[in-house]
PDBQT receptor file of N, H, CA, C and O in Angstrom, charges set to zero:
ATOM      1  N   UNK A   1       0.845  -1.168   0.000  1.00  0.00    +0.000 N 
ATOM      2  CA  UNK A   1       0.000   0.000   0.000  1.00  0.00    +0.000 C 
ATOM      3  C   UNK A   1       0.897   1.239   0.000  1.00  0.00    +0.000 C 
ATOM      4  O   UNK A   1       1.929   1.274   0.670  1.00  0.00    +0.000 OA
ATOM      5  N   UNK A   2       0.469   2.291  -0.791  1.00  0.00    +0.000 N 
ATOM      6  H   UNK A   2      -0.370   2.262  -1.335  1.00  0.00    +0.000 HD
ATOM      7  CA  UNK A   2       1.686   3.176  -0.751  1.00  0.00    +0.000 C 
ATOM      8  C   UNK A   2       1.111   4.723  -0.050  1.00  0.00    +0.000 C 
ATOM      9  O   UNK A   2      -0.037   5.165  -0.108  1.00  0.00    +0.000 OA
ATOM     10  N   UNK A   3       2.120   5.245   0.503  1.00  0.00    +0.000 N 
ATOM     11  H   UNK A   3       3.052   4.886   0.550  1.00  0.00    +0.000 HD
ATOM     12  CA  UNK A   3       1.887   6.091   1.725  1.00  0.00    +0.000 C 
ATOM     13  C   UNK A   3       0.816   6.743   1.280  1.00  0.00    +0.000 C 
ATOM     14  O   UNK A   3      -0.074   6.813   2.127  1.00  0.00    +0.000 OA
ATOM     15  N   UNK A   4       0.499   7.409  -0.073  1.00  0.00    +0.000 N 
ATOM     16  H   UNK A   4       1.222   7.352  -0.762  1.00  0.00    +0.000 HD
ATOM     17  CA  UNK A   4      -0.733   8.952  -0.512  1.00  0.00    +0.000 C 
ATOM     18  C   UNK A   4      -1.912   7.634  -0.165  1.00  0.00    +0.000 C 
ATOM     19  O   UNK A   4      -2.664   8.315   0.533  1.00  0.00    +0.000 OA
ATOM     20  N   UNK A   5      -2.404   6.591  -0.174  1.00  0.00    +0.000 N 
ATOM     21  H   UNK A   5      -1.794   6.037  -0.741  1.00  0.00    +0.000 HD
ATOM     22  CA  UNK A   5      -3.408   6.158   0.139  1.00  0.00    +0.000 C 
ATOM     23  C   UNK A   5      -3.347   5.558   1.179  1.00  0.00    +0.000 C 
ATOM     24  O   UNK A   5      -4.282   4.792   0.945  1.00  0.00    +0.000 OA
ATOM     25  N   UNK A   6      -2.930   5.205   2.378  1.00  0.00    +0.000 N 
ATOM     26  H   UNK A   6      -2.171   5.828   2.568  1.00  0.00    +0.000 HD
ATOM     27  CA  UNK A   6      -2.308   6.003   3.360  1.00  0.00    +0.000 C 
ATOM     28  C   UNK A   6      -3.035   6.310   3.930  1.00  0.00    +0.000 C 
ATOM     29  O   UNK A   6      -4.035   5.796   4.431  1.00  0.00    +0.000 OA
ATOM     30  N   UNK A   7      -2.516   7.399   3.918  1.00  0.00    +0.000 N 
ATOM     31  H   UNK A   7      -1.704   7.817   3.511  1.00  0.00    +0.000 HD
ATOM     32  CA  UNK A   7      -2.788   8.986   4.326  1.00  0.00    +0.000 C 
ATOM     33  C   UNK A   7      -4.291   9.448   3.905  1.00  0.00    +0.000 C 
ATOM     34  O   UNK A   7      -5.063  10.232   4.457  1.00  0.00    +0.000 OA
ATOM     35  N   UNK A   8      -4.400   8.782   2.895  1.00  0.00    +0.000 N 
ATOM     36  H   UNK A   8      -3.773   8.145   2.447  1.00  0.00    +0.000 HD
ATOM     37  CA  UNK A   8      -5.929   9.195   2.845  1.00  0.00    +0.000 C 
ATOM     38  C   UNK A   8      -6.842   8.611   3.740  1.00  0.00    +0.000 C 
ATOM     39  O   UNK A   8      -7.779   9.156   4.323  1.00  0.00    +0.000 OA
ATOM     40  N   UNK A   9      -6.426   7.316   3.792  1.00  0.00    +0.000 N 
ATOM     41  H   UNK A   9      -5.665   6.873   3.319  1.00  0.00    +0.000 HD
ATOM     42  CA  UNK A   9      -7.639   6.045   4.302  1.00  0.00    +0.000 C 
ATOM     43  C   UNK A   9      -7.603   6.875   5.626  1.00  0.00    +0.000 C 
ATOM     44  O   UNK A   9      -8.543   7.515   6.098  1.00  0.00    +0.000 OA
ATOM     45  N   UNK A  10      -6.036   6.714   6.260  1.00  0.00    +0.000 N 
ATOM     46  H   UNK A  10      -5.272   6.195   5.876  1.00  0.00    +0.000 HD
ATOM     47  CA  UNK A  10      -6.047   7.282   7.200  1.00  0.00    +0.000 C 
ATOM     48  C   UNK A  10      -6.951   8.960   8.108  1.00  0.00    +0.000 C 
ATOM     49  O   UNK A  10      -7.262   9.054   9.296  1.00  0.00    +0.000 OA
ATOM     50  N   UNK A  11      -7.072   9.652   7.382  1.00  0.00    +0.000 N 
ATOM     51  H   UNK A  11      -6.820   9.576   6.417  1.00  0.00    +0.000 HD
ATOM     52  CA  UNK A  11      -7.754  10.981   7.683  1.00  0.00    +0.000 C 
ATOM     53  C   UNK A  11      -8.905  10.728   7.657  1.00  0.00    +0.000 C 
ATOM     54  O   UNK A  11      -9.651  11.449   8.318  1.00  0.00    +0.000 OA
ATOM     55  N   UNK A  12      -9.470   9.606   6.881  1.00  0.00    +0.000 N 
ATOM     56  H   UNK A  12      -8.863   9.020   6.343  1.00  0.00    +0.000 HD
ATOM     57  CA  UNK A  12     -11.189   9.092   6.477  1.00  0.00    +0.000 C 
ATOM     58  C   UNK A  12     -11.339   8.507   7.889  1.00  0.00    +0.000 C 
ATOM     59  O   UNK A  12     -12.319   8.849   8.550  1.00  0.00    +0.000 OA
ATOM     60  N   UNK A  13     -10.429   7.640   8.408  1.00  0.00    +0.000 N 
ATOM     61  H   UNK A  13      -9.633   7.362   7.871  1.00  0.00    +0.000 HD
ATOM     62  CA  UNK A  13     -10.767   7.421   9.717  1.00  0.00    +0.000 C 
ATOM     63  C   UNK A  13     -11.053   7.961  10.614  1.00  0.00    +0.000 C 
ATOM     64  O   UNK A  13     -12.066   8.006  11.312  1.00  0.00    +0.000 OA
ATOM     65  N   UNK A  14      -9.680   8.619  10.625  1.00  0.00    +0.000 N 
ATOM     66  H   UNK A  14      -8.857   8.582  10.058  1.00  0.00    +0.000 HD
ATOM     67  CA  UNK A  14     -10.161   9.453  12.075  1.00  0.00    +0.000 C 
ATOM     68  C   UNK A  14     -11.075  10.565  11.993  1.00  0.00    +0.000 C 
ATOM     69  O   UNK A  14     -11.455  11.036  13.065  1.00  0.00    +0.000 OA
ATOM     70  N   UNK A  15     -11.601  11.194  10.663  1.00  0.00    +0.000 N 
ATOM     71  H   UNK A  15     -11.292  10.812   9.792  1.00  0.00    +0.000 HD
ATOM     72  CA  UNK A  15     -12.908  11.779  10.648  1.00  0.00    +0.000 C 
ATOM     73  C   UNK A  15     -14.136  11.306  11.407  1.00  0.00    +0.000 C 
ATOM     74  O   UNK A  15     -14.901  11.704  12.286  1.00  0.00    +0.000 OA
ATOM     75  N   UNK A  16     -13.887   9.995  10.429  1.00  0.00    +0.000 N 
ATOM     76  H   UNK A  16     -13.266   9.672   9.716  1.00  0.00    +0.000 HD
ATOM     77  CA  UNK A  16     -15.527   9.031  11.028  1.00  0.00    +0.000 C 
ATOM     78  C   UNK A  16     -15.391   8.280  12.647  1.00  0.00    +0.000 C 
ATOM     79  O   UNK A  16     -16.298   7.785  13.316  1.00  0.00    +0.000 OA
ATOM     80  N   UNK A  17     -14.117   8.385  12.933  1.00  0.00    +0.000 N 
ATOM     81  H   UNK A  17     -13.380   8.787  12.390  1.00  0.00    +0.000 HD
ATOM     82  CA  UNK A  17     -14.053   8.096  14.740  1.00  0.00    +0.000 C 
ATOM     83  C   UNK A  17     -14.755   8.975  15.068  1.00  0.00    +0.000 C 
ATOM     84  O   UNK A  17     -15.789   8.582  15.608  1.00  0.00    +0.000 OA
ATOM     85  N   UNK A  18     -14.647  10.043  14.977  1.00  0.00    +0.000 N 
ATOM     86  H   UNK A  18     -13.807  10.362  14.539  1.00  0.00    +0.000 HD
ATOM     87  CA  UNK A  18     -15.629  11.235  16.156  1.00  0.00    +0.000 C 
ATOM     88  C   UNK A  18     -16.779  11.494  15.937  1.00  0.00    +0.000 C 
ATOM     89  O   UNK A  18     -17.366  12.480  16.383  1.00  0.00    +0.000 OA
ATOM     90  N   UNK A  19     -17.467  10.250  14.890  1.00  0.00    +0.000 N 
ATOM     91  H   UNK A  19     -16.990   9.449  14.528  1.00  0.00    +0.000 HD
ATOM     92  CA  UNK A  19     -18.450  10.611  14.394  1.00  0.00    +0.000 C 
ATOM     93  C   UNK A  19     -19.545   9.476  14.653  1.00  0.00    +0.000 C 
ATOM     94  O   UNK A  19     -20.730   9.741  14.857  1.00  0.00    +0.000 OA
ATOM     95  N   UNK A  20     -18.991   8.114  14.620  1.00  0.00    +0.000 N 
ATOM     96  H   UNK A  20     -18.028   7.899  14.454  1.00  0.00    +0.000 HD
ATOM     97  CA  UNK A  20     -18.917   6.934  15.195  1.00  0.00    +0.000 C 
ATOM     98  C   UNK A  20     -19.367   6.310  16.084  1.00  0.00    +0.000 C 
ATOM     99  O   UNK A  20     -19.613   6.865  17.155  1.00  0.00    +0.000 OA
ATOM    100  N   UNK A  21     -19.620   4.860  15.868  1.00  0.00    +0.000 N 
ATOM    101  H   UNK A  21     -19.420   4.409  14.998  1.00  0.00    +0.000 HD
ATOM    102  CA  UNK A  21     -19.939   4.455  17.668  1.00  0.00    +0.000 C 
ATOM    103  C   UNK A  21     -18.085   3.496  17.494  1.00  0.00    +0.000 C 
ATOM    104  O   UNK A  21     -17.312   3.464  16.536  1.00  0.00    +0.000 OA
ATOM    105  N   UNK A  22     -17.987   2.886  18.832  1.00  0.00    +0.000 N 
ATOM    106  H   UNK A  22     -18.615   2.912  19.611  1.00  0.00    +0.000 HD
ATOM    107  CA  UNK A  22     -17.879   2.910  19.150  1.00  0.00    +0.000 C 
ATOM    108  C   UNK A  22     -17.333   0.906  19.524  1.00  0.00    +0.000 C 
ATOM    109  O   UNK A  22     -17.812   0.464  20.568  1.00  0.00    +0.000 OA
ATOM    110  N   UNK A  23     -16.579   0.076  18.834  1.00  0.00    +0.000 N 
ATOM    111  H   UNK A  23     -16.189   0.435  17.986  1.00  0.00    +0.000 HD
ATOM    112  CA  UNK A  23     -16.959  -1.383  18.590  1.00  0.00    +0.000 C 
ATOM    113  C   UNK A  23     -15.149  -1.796  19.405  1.00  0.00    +0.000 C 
ATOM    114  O   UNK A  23     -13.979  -1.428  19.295  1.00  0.00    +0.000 OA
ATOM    115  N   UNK A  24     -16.082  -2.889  20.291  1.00  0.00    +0.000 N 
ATOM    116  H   UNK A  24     -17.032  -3.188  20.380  1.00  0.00    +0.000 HD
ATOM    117  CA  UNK A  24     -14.709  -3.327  20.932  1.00  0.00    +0.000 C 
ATOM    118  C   UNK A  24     -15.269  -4.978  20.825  1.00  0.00    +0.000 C 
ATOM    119  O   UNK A  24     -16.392  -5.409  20.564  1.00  0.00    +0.000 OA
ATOM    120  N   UNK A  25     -13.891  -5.741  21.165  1.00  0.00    +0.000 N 
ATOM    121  H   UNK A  25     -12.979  -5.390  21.377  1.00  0.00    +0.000 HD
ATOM    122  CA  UNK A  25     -13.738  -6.977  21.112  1.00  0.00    +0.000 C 
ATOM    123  C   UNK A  25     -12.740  -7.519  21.057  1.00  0.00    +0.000 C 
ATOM    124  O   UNK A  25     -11.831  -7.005  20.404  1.00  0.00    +0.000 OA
ATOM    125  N   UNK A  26     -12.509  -9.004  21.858  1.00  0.00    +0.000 N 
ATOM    126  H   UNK A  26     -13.247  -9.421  22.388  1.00  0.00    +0.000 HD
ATOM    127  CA  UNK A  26     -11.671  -9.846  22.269  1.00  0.00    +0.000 C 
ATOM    128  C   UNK A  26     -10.615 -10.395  21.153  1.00  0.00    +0.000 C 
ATOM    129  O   UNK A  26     -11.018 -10.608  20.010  1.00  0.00    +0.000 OA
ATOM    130  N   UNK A  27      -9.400 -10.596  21.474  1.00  0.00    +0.000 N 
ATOM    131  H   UNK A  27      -9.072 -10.423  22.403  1.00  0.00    +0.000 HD
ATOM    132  CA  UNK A  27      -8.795 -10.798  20.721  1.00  0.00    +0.000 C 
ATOM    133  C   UNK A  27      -7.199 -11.041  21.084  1.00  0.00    +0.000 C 
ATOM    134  O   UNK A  27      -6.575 -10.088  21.550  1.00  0.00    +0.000 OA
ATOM    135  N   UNK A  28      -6.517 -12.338  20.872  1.00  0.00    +0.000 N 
ATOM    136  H   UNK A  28      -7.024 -13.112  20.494  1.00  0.00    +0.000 HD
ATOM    137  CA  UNK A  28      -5.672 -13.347  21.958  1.00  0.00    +0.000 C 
ATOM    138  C   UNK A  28      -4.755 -11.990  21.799  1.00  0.00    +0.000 C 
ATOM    139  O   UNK A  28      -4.900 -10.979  21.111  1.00  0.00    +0.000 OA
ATOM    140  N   UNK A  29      -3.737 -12.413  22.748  1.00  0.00    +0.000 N 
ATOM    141  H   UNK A  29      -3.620 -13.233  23.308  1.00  0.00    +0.000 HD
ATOM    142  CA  UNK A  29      -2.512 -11.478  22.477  1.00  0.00    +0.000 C 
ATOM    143  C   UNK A  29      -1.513 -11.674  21.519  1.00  0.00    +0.000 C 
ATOM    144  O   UNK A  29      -0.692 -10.804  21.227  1.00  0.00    +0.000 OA
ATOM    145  N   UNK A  30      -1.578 -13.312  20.785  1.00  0.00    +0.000 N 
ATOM    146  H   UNK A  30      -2.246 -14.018  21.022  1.00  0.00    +0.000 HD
ATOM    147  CA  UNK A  30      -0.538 -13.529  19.586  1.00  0.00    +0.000 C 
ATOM    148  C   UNK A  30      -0.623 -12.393  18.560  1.00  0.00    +0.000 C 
ATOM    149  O   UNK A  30       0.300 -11.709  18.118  1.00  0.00    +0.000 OA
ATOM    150  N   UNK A  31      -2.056 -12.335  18.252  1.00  0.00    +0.000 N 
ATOM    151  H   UNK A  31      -2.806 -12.891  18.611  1.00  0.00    +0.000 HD
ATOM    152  CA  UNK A  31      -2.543 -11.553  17.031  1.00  0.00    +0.000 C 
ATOM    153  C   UNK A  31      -2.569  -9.951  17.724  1.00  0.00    +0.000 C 
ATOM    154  O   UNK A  31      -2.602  -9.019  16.920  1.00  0.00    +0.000 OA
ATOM    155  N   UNK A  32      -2.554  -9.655  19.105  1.00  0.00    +0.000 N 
ATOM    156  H   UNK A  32      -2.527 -10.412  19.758  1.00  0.00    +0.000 HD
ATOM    157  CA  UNK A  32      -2.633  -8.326  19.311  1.00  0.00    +0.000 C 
ATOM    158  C   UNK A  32      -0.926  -7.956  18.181  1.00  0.00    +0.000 C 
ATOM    159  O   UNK A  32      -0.678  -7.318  17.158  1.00  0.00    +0.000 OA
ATOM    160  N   UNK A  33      -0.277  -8.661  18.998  1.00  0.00    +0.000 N 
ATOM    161  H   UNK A  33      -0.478  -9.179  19.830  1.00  0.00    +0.000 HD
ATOM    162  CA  UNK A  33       1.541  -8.521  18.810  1.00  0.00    +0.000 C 
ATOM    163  C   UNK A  33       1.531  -8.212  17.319  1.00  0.00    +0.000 C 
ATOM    164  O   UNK A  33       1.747  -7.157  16.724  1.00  0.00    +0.000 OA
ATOM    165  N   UNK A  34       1.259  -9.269  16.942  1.00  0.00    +0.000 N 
ATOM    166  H   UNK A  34       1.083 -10.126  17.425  1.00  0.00    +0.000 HD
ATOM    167  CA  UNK A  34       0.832  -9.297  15.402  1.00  0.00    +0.000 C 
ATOM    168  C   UNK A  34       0.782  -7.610  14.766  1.00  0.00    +0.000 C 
ATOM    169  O   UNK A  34       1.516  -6.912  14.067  1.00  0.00    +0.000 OA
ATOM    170  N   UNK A  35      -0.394  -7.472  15.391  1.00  0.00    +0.000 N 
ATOM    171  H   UNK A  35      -0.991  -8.039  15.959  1.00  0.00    +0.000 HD
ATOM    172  CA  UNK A  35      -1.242  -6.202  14.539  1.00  0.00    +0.000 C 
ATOM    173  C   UNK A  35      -0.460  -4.968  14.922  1.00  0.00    +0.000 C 
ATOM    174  O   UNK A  35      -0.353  -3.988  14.186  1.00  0.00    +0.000 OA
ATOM    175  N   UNK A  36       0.334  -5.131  16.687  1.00  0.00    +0.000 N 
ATOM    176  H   UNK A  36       0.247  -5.927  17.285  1.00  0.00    +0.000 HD
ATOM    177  CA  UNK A  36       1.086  -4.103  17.014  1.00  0.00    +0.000 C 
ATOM    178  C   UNK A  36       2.617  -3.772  15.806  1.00  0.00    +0.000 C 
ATOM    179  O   UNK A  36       3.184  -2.685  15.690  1.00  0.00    +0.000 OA
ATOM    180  N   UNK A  37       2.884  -4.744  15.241  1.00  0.00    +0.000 N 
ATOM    181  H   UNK A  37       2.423  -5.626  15.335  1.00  0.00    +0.000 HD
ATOM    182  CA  UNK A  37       4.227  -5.198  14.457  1.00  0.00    +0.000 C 
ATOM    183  C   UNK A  37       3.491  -4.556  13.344  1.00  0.00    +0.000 C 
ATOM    184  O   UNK A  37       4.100  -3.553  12.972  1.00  0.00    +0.000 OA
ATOM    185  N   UNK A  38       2.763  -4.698  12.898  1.00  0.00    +0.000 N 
ATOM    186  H   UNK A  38       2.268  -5.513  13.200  1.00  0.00    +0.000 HD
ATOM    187  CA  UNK A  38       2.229  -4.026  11.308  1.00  0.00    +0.000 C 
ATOM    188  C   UNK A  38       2.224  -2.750  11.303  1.00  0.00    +0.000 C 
ATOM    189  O   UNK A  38       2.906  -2.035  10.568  1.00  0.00    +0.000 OA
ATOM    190  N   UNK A  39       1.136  -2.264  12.463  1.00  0.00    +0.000 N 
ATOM    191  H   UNK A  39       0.582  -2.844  13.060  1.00  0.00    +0.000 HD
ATOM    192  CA  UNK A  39       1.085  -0.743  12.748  1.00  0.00    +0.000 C 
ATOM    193  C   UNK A  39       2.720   0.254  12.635  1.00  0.00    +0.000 C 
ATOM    194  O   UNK A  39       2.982   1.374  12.197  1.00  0.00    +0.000 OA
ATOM    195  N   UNK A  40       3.428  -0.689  13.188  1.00  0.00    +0.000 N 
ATOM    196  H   UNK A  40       3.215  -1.599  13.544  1.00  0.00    +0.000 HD
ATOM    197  CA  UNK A  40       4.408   0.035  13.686  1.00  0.00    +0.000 C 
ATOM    198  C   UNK A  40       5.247   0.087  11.941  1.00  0.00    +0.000 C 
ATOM    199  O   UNK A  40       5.856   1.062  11.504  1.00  0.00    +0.000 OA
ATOM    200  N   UNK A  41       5.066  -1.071  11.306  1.00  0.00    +0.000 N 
ATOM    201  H   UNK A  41       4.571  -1.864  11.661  1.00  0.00    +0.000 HD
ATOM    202  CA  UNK A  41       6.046  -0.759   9.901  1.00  0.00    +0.000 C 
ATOM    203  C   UNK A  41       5.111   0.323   9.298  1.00  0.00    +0.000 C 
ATOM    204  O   UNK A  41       5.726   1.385   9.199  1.00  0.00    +0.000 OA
ATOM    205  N   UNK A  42       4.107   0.390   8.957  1.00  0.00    +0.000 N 
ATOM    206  H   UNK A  42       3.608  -0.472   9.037  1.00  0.00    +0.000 HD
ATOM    207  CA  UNK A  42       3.265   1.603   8.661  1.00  0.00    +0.000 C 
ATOM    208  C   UNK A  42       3.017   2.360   9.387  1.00  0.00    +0.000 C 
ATOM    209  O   UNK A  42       1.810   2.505   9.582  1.00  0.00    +0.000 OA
ATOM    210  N   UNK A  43       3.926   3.210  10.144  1.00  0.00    +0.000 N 
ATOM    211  H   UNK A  43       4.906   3.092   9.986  1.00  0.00    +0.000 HD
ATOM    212  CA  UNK A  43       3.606   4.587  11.177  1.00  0.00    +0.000 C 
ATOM    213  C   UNK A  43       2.269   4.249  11.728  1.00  0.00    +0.000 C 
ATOM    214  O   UNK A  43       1.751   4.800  10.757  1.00  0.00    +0.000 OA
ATOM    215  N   UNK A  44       1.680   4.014  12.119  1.00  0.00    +0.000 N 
ATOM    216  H   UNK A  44       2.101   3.567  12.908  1.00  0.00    +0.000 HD
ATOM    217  CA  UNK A  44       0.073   4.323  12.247  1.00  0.00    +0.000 C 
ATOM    218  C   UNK A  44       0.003   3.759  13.532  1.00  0.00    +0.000 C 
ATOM    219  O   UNK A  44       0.684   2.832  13.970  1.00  0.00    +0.000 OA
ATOM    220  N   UNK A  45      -0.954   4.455  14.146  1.00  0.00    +0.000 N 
ATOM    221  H   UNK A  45      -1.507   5.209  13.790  1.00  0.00    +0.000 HD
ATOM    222  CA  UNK A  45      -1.680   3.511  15.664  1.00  0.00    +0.000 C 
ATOM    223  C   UNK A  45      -2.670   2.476  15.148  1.00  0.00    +0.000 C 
ATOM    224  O   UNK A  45      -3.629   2.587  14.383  1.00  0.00    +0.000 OA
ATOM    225  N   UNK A  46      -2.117   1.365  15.838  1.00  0.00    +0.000 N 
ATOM    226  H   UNK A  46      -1.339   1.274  16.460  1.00  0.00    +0.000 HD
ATOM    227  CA  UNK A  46      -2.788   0.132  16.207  1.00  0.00    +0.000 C 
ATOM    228  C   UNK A  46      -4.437   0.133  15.145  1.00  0.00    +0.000 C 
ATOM    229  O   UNK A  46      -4.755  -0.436  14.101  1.00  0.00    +0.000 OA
ATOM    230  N   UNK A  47      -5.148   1.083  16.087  1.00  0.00    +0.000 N 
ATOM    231  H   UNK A  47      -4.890   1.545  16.936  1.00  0.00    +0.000 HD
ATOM    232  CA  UNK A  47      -6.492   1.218  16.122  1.00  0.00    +0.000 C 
ATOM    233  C   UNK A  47      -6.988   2.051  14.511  1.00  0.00    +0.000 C 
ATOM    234  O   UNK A  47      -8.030   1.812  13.902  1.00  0.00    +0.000 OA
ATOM    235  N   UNK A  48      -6.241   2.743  14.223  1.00  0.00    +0.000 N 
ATOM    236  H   UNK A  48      -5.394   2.938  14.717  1.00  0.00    +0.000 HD
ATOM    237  CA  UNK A  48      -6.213   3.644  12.325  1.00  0.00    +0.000 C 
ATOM    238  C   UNK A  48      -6.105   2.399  11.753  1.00  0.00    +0.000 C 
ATOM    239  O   UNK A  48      -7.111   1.915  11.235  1.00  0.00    +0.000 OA
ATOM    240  N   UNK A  49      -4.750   1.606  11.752  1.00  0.00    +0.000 N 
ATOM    241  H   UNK A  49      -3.932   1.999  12.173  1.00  0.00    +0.000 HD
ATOM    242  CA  UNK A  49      -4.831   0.595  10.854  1.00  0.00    +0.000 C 
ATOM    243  C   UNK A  49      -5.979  -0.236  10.566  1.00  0.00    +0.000 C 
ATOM    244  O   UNK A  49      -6.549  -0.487   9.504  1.00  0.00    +0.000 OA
ATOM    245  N   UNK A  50      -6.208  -0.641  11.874  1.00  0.00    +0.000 N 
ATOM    246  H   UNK A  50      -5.746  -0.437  12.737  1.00  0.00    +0.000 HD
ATOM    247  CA  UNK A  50      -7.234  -1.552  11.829  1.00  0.00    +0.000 C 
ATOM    248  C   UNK A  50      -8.836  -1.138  11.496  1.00  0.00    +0.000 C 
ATOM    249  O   UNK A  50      -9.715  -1.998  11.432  1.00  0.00    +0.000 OA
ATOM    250  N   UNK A  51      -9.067   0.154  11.314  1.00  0.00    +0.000 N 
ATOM    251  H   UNK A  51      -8.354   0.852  11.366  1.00  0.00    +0.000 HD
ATOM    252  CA  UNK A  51      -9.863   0.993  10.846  1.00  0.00    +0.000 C 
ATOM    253  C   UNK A  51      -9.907   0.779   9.139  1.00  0.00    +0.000 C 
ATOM    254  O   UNK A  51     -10.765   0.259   8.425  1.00  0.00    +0.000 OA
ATOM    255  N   UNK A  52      -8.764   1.334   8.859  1.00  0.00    +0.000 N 
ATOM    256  H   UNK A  52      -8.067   1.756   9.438  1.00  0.00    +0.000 HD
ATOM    257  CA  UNK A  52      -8.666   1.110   7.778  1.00  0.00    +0.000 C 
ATOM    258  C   UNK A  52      -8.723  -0.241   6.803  1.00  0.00    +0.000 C 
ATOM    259  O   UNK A  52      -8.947  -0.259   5.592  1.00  0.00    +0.000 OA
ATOM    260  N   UNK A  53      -8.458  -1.351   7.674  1.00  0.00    +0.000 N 
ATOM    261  H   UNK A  53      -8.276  -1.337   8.657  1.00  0.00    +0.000 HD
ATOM    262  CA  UNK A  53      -8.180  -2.472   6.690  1.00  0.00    +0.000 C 
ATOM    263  C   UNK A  53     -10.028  -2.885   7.130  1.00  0.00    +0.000 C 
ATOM    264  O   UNK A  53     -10.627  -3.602   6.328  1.00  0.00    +0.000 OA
ATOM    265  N   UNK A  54     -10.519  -2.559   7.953  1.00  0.00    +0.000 N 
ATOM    266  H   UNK A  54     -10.033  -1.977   8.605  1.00  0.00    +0.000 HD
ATOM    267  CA  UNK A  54     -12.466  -3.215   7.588  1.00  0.00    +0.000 C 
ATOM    268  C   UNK A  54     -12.774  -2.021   6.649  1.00  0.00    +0.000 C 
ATOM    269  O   UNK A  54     -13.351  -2.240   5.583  1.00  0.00    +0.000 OA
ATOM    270  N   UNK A  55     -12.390  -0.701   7.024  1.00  0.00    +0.000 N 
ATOM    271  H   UNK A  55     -11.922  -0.523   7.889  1.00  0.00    +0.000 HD
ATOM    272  CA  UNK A  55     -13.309  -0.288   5.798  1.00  0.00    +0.000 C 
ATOM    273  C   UNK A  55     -12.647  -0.327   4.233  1.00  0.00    +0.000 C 
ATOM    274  O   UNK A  55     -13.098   0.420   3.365  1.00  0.00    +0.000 OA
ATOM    275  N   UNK A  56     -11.793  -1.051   4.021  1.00  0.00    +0.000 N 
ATOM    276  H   UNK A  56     -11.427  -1.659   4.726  1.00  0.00    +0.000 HD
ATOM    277  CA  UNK A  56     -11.236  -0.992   2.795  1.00  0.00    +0.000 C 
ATOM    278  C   UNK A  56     -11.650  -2.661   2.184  1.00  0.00    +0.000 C 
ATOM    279  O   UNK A  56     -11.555  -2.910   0.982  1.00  0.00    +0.000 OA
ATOM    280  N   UNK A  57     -12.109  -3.713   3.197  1.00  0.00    +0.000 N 
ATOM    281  H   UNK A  57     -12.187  -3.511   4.173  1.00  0.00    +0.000 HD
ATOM    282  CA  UNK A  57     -12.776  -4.710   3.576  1.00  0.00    +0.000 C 
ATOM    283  C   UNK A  57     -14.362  -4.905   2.683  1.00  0.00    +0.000 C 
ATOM    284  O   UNK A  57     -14.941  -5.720   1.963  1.00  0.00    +0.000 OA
ATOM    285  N   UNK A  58     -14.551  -3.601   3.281  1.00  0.00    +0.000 N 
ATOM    286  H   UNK A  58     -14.081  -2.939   3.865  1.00  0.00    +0.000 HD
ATOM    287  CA  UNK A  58     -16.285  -3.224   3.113  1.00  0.00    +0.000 C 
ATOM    288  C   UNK A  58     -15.850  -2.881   1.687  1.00  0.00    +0.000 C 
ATOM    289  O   UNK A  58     -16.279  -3.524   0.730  1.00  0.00    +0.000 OA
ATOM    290  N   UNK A  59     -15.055  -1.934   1.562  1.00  0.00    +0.000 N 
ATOM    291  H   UNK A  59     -14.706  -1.411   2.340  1.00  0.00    +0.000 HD
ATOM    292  CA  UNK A  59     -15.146  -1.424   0.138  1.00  0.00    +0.000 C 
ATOM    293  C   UNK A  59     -14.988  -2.172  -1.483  1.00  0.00    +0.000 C 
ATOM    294  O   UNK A  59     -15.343  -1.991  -2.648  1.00  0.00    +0.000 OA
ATOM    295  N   UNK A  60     -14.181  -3.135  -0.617  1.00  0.00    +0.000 N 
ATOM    296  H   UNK A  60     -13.892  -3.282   0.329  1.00  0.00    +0.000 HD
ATOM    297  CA  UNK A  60     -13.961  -4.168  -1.713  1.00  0.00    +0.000 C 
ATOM    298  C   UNK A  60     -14.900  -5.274  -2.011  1.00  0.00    +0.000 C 
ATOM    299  O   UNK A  60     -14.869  -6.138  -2.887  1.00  0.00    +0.000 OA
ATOM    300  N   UNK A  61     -16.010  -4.950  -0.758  1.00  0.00    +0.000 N 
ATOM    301  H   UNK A  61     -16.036  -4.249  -0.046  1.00  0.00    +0.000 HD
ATOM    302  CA  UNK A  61     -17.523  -5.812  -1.032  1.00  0.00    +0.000 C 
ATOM    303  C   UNK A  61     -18.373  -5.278  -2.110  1.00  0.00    +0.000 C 
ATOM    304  O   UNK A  61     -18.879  -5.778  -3.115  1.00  0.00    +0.000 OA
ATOM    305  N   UNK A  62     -18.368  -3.996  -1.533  1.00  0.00    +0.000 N 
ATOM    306  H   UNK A  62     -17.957  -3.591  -0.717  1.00  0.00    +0.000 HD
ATOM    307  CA  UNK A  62     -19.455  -2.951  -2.147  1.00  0.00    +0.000 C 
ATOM    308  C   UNK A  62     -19.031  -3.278  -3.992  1.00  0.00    +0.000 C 
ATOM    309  O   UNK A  62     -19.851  -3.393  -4.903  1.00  0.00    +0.000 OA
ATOM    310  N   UNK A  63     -17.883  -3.344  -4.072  1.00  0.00    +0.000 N 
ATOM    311  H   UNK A  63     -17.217  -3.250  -3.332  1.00  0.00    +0.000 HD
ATOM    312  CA  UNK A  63     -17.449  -2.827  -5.148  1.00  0.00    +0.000 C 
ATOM    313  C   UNK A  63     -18.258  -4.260  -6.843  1.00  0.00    +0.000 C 
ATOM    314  O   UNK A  63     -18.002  -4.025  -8.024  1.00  0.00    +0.000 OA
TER     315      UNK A  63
């Protein structure tokens, strides 16, 4: 994925966080580590990434 989309997905997120509810859930700590290791090669917090990869998820349903 290359940084300008990114950066976009990214800002789409945190728009629609404050706009949002609000979705939590369980999830072992192998795969936390996991997701913490990804975030971190793509700058991003944890929680953006993972924002981004359902709604890009959804988008590739819709499509």
């Amino acid at each position: 994925m290359d940084r300008k989309r990114i950066e976009k997905i990214r800002k789409e997120a945190t728009t629609r966080v404050n706009k949002e509810a609000l979705v939590q859930f369980r999830i072992e700590p192998e795969i936390m580590d996991r997701l913490y290791e990804e975030a971190n090669k793509l700058g991003l917090p944890v929680g953006t990434m993972v924002r981004m990869w359902v709604m890009e998820r959804l988008n590739e349903k819709s499509a």
